[in-house]
N, C-alpha and C positions, 0 to 999 in steps of 0.2 A: 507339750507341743505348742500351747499356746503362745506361753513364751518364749520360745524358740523361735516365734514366726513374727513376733512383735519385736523382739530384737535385732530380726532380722532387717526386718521394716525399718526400724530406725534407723539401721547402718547405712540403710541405702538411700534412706534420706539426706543424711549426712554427705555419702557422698555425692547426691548430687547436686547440695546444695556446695560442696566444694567446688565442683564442675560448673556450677553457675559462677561461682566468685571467680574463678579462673577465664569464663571463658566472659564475662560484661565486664566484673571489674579490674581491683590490681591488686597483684597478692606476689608476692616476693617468696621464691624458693629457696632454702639452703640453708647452713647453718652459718656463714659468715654474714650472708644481707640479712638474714632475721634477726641476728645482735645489733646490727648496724641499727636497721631499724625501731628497734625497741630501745639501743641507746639516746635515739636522736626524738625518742616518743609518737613516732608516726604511726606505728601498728597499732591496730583495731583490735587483734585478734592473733593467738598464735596457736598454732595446728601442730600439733607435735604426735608420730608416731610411737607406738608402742614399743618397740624395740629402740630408740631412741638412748644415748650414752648417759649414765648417771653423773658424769660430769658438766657434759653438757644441760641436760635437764636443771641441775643448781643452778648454771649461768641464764640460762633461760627465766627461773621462778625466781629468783632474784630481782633482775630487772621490769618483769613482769610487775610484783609486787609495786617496785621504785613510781611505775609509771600509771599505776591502777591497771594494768593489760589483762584480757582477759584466757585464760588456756584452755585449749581443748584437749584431751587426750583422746586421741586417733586409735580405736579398739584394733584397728590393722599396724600391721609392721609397715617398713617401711615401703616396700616394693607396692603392698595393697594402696600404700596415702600417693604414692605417686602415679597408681593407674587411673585412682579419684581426681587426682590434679589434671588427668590428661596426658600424660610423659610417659616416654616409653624407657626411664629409667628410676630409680628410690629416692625420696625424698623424706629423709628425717624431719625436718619440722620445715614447716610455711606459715609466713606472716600474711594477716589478709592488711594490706592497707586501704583501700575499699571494696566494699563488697558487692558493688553494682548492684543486679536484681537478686544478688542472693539475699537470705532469712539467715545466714549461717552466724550472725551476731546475737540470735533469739536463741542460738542455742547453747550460748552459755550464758544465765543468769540467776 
C-alpha cells in the first residue's frame, strides 16, 4: 500500500507540475509542433504519453538524442497527459519550451 500511495503521489505531482508549465509558461502540444520544435532545438523537455505510436516514439528519441533533449514518459495514456495539460482533448506528446514556475525539468535527470 505504501507504494501504491507513493506512486500515486508522484503522478500527481507530475501532473501538476505539467499544469504549471501549461498554464506560466510555453509548452507546445502535438505531434507535428513537438518535431518542429525539437528539430529546430528549442524544446527543453518532451512529455510523451504512454500509449504514444512506436513510430512516432523513434522519431521522437531520435531527435531527442540529436539535440541532448530530455524525455519524460507520461505513466498516463493519452486522454489522462491531456487532462494534466488542461485540454479537454488527448495529447500524445508535449514539448515544454519553458517552463515558467514549473520544476518539471527536475524531473528528468
Amino acid at each position: 500500500m505504501r507504494c501504491a500511495l507513493r506512486c500515486r503521489v508522484e503522478i500527481l505531482d507530475v501532473n501538476e507540475e505539467i499544469r504549471k508549465a501549461v498554464e506560466t509558461g510555453k509548452v507546445v502540444l502535438g505531434t507535428d509542433k513537438t518535431l518542429k520544435y525539437l528539430k529546430l532545438g528549442r524544446s527543453k523537455l518532451v512529455v510523451v504519453a504512454s500509449n504514444c505510436p512506436k513510430e512516432l516514439m523513434a522519431d521522437i528519441e531520435h531527435y531527442a538524442k540529436l539535440f541532448g533533449v530530455g524525455i519524460l514518459r507520461y505513466s498516463g495514456n493519452s486522454v489522462e497527459l491531456g487532462v494534466a495539460a488542461g485540454r479537454p482533448f488527448s495529447v500524445s506528446v508535449l514539448s515544454i519550451v519553458e517552463p515558467g514556475n514549473s520544476n518539471i525539468l527536475s524531473a528528468v535527470t
